[in-house]
ZAMI-262027 format. One record per residue (C-alpha): x, y, z. Coordinates in steps of 0.2 Angstrom, whole numbers, plus 5000, padded with zeros to 4 digits. Layout:
<rs>
R     X     Y     Z
R     X     Y     Z
...
</rs>
This chain:
<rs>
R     X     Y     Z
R  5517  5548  5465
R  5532  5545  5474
R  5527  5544  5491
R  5513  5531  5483
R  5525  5521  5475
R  5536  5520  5493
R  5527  5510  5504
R  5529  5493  5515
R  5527  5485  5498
R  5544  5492  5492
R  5552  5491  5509
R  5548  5472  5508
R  5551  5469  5489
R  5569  5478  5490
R  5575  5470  5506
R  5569  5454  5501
R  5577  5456  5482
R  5592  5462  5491
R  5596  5447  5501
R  5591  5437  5487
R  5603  5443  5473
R  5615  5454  5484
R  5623  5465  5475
R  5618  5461  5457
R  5601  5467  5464
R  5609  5484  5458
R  5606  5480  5440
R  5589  5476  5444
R  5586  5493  5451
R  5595  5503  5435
R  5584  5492  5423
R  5566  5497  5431
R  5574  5516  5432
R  5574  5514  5414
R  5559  5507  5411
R  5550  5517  5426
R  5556  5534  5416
R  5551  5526  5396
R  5531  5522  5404
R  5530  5538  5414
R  5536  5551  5403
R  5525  5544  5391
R  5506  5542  5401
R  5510  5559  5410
R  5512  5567  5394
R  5496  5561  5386
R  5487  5563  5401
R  5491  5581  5401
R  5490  5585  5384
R  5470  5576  5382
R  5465  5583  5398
R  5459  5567  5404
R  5461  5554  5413
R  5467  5537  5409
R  5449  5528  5409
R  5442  5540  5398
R  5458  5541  5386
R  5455  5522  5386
R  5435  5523  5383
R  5438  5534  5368
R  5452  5522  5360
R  5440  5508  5363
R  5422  5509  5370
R  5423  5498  5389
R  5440  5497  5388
R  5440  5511  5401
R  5431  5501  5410
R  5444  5486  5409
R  5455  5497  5416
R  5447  5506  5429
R  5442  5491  5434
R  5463  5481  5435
R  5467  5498  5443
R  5453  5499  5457
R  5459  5480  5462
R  5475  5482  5462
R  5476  5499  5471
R  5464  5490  5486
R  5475  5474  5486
R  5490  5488  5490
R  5480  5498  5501
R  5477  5485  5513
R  5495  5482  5514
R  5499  5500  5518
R  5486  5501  5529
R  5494  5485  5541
R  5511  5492  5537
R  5505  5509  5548
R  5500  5497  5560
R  5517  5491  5561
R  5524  5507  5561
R  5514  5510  5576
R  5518  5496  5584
R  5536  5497  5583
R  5535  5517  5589
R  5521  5516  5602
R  5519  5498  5609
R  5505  5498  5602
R  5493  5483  5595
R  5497  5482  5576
R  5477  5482  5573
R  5472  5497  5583
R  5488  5508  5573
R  5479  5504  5557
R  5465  5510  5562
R  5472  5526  5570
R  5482  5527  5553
R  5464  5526  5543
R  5457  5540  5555
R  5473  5553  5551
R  5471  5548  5530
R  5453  5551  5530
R  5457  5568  5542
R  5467  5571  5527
R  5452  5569  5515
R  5439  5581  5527
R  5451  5596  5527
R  5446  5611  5517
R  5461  5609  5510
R  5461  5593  5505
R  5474  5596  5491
R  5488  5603  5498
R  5487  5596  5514
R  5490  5579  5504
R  5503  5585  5492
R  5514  5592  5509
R  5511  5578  5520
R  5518  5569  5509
R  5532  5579  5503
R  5537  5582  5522
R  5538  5562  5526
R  5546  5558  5509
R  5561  5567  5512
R  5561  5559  5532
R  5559  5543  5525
R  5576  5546  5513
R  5585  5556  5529
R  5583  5542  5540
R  5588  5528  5528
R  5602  5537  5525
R  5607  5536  5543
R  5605  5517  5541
R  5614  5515  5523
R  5629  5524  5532
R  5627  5512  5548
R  5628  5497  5540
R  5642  5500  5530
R  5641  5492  5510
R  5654  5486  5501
R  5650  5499  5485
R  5664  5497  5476
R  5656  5478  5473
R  5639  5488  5468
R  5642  5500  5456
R  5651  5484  5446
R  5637  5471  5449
R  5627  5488  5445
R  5631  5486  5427
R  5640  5470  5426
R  5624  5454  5434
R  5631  5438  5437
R  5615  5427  5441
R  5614  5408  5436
R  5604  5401  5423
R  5594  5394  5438
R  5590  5409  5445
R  5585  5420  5430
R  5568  5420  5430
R  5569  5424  5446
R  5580  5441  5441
R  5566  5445  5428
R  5554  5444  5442
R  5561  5455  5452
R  5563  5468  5436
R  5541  5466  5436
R  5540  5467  5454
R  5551  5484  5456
R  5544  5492  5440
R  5526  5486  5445
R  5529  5495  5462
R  5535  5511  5454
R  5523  5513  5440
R  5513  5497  5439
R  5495  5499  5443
R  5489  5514  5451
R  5503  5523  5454
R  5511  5529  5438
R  5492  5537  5436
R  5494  5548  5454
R  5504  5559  5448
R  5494  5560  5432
R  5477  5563  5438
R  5485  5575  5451
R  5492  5588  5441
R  5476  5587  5433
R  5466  5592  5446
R  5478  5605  5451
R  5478  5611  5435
R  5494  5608  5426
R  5488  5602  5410
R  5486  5606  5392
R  5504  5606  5380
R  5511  5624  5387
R  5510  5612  5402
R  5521  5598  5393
R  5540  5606  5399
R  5535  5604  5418
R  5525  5588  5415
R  5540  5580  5408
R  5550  5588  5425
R  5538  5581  5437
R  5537  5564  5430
R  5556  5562  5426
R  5559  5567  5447
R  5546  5558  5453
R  5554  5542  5447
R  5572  5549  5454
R  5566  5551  5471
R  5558  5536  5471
R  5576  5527  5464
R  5585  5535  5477
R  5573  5529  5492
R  5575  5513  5483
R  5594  5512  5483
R  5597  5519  5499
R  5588  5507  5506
R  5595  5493  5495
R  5614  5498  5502
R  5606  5496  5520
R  5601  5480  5516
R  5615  5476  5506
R  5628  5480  5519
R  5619  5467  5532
R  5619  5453  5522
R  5638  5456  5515
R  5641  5458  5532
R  5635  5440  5533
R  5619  5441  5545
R  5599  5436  5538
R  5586  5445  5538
R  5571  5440  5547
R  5558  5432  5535
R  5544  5440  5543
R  5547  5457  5543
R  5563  5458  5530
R  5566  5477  5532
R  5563  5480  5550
R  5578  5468  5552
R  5589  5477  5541
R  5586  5494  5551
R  5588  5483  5568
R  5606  5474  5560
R  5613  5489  5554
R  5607  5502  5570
R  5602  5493  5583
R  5588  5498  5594
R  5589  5514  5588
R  5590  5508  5571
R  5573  5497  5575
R  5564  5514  5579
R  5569  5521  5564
R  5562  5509  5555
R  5544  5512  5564
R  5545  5530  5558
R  5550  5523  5541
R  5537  5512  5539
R  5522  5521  5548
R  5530  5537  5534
R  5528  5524  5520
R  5512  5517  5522
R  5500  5532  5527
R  5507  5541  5513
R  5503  5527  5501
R  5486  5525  5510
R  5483  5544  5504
R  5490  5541  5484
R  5483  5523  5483
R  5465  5528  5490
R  5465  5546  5480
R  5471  5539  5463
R  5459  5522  5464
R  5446  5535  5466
R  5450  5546  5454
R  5448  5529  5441
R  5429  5530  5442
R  5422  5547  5448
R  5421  5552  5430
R  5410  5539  5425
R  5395  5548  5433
R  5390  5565  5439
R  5387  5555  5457
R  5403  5548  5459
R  5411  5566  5453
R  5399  5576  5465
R  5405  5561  5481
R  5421  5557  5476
R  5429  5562  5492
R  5415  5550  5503
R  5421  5537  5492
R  5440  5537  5495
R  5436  5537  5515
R  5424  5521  5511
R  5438  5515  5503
R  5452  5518  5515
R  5438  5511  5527
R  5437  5494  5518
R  5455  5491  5517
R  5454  5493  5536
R  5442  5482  5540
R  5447  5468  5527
R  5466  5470  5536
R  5459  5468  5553
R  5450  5454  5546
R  5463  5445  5538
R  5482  5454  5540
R  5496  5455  5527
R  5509  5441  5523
R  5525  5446  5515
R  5520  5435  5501
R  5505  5446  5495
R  5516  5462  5497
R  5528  5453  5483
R  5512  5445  5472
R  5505  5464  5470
R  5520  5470  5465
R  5521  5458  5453
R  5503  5458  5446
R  5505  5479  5445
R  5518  5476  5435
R  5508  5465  5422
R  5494  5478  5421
R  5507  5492  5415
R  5510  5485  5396
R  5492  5486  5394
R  5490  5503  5402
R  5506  5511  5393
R  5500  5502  5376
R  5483  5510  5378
R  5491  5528  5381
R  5504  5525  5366
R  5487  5524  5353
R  5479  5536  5361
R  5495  5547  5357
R  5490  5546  5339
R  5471  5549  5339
R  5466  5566  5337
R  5449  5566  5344
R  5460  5564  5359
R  5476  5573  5359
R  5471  5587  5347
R  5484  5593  5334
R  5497  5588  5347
R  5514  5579  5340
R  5519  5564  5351
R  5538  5564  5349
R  5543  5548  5339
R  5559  5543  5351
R  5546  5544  5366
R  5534  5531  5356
R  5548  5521  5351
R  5553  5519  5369
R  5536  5515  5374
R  5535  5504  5363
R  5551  5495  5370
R  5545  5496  5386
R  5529  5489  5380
R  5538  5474  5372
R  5550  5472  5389
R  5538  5469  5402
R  5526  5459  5392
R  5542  5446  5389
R  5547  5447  5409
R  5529  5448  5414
R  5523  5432  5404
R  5541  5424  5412
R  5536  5428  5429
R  5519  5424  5427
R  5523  5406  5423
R  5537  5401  5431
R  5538  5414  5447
R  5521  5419  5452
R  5514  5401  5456
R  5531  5397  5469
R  5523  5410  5479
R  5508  5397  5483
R  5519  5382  5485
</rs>
């Protein structure tokens, strides 16, 4: 979940946001912790406890309304995986030389080797694990490069200062981060896999709650790391480069060296959002038929193979990376609202007790991201096409 949610479109959103609101961008970053945690804790749980994944949970609680979301899900999570799948290119190209087309498409091949393994499962969950913890080493390096003035953090961290003009703006960014953490797809990769491997049911509940709670952190301290890096070039007076925002925070802050890094970095993030995004997209519609269960791996490498092909096709603007962000992050009221009834219907969680602080803070989380998403949709979302 993790690795999913840390891909070229959270290096783009992050850098971008960061040179945007500087270091009030911190308060952006503790807001969608908090909401990341009140959505996750809650979907993991009723996942685990019904034994079923989110389309079927949403069937029962309304007949097609698994559908509807499968449906959200699937687009969203192929929108994103086209983006991950350009951003291994780049990661290539910035490594090897090599053309930015042809590295996609050597990225697609190692994801679907992934996929044919015997092994499939835990070669997934340890490739990723392994480049996670890379991707937050070498960041690091970079964070301490470029030097951040954190004193002014940790007080913009709790104490914004953004104009009235640039509000909605602020809100957006709230979406975007919260929509690339646990919008869409993602908060549902981490669901549906302990499922398959089998952690489910309510003595599973204790480390359910564990996972989903860390999964978030790791994902927040990716996402601040990187944020100082950024941070400290822009205090430092220099701009990012528009194209490619993150690559220029690695080159400001380290140099040459710095610009490698970043290839690792960015090759690291996209392939193992290319694995979650392609894996949990999938996992949305195999249930809905004994064919689609007995195929399901053949369809994840169709679908890692059409992101390729419509990327070669048609590339990856900073832009999109931003819109799908923010569109993931509308989905999640709907998602999380779906799982908070399901939470009380019997036929679906059995004799289990949702815990009333964790509805009420669904419930707020709910109510939050409807009011910033119906904000951003309005107001932000249609400056992206001017």
């Amino acid at each position: 979940m993790a690795t999913s949610a840390i891909g070229p479109g959270f290096l783009t959103q992050t850098s971008v946001f960061t040179s945007q609101f500087a270091a009030n961008f911190g308060f952006v970053i503790l807001a969608s912790i908090i909401l990341d945690i009140g959505a996750q804790m809650n979907i993991w749980r009723i996942i685990a406890v019904s034994e079923k994944r989110a389309q079927d949970i949403a069937n029962m609680v309304f007949p097609g309304l698994g559908y509807f979301l499968a449906l959200l899900t699937v687009i969203g999570g192929l929108a994103f995986n086209i983006g991950n799948i350009a951003g291994a290119g780049l990661g290539f190209n910035v490594l090897f030389g090599m053309d930015v087309k042809t590295g996609a498409i050597v990225s697609a091949l190692i994801a679907i080797g992934i996929f044919l393994s015997k092994e499939a499962g835990k070669a997934m969950d340890r490739f990723t694990q392994i480049l996670g913890f890379l991707m937050i080493g070498l960041t690091l390096y970079v964070a301490i490069k470029s030097a951040p003035p954190v004193g002014e953090v940790v007080i913009r961290t709790f104490a914004p200062v953004v104009e009235e003009k640039d509000r909605a703006a602020f809100f957006m960014a709230i979406v975007t981060l919260v929509g690339g953490t646990v919008g869409g797809y993602i908060t549902f990769a981490g669901g549906h896999r302990l499922l398959d491997a089998g952690i489910k049911g309510p003595d599973a509940l204790p480390q359910v709650t564990r996972s989903s709670v860390s999964g978030i952190l790791i994902t927040a301290i990716m996402r601040t790391v990187l944020f100082l890096a950024a941070f400290g070039v822009v205090a430092a007076g220099l701009a990012l480069d528009p194209k490619n925002p993150p690559a220029s925070v690695f080159k400001l802050a380290a140099g040459d060296i710095g610009f490698k890094l970043f290839g690792v970095v960015m090759w690291a993030a996209a392939i193992t959002s290319v694995v979650g995004s392609a894996y949990t997209s999938v996992s949305f519609i195999r249930t809905f038929s004994e064919k689609l269960e007995k195929n399901h791996k053949w369809i994840i490498i169709g679908f890692i193979l059409m992101s390729t092909v419509v990327f070669v096709l048609i590339g990856r603007p900073v832009k999109t990376l931003i819109l799908v962000g923010a569109l993931n992050g509308l989905i999640l009221p709907i998602a999380l609202g779906i799982m908070l009834i399901a939470a009380y219907k019997s036929n679906i969680v059995g004799n289990y007790k949702h815990p009333l602080w964790l509805t009420i803070f669904g419930t707020l989380v709910v109510g939050v991201m409807s009011y910033l998403g119906g904000v951003t949709l309005f107001k932000e979302i249609p400056k992206l096409f001017m």
